[in-house]
C-alpha positions as CSV (number, residue, x, y, z in Angstrom):
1,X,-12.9,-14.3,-25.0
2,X,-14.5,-15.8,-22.1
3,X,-13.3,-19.2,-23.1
4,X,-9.6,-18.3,-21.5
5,X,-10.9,-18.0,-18.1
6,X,-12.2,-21.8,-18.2
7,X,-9.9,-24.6,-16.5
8,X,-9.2,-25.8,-19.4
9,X,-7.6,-22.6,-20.1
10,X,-4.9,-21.0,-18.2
11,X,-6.3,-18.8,-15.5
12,X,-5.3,-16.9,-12.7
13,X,-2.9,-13.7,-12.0
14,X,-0.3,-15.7,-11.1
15,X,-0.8,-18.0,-14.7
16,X,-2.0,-14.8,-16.4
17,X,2.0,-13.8,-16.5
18,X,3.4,-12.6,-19.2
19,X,6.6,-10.1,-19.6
20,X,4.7,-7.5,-21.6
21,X,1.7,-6.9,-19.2
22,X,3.9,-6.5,-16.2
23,X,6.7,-4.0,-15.5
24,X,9.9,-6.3,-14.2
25,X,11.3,-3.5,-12.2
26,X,7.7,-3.0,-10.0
27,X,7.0,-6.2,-7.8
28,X,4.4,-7.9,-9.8
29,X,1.6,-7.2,-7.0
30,X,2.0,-6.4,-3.6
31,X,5.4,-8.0,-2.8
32,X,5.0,-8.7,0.9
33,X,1.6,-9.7,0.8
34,X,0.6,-13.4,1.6
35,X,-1.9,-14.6,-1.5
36,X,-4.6,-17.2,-0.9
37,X,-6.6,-17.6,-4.5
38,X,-8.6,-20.0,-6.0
39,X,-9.7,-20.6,-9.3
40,X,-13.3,-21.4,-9.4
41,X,-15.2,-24.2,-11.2
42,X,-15.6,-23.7,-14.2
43,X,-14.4,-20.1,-14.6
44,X,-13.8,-17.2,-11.9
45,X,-10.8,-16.3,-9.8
46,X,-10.6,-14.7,-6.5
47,X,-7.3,-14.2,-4.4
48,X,-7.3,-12.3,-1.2
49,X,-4.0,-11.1,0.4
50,X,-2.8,-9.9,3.7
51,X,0.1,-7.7,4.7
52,X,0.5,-6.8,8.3
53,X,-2.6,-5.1,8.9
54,X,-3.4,-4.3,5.5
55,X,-5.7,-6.7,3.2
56,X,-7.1,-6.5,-0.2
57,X,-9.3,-9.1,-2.7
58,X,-10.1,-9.3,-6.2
59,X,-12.9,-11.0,-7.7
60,X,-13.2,-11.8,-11.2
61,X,-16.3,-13.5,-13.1
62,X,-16.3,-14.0,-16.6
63,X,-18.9,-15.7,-18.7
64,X,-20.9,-15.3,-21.8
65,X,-22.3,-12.1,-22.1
66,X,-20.8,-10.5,-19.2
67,X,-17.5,-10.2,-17.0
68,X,-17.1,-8.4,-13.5
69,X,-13.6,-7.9,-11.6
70,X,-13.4,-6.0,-7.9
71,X,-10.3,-5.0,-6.5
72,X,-11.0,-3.9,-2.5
73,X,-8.2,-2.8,-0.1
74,X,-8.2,-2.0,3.5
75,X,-5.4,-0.7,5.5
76,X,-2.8,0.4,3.4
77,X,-1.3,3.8,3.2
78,X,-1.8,5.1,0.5
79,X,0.7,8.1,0.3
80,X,3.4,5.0,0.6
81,X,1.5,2.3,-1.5
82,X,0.6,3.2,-5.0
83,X,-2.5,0.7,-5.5
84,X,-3.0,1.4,-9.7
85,X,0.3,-0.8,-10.8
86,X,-1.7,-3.6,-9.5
87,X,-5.0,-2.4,-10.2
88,X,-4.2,-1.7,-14.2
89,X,-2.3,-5.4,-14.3
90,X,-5.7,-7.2,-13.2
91,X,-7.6,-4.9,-16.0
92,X,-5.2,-5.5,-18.6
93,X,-5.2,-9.5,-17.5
94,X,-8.6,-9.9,-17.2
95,X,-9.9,-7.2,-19.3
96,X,-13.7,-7.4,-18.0
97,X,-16.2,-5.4,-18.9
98,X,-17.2,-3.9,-15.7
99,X,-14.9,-3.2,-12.6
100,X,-15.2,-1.3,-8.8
101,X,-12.6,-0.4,-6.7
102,X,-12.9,0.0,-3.3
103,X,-9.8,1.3,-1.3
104,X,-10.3,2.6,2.4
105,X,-7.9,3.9,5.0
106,X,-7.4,2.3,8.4
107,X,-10.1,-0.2,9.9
């Protein structure tokens, strides 16, 4: 399993698309948000994003043996943002074995 997180492979949320995983009528992560991610050498992915004063990151790792993905947020309302769409997408992408999420209020 590891083996599709190499470069080789296609990696990546954006590259990890496909119809079934995501739901068309919810924006496929956090619409306004401007992404910055890069795919590391020879497997990982992180992307961080930034909406107004709102950020969040994900970190993925994935090698033989183990994988780890983190999804952290900061600033987002969360009565008005529903942050598990996004959250259950990266799971079902990635599927790692282990995963935090840290989600905090203001800043």
């Amino acid at each position: 399993m590891s083996a599709v997180f190499y470069k080789t492979q296609s990696i990546g949320l954006r590259r990890c698309y496909d119809p079934q995983l995501w739901n068309k009528k919810d924006p496929l992560f956090l619409p306004d948000s401007e992404i910055c991610d890069f795919d590391f050498d020879p497997c990982s992915y992180s992307m961080n994003t930034i909406e107004g004063v709102a950020i969040s990151t994900i970190h993925v790792t994935r090698g033989e043996g183990f994988s780890y993905a983190s999804f952290e947020s900061v600033g987002y309302d969360l009565k008005v943002v529903k942050l598990s769409p996004p959250v259950e997408r990266v799971l079902l992408c990635f599927q790692p074995n282990e995963y935090s999420i840290y989600c905090a209020r203001g800043c």
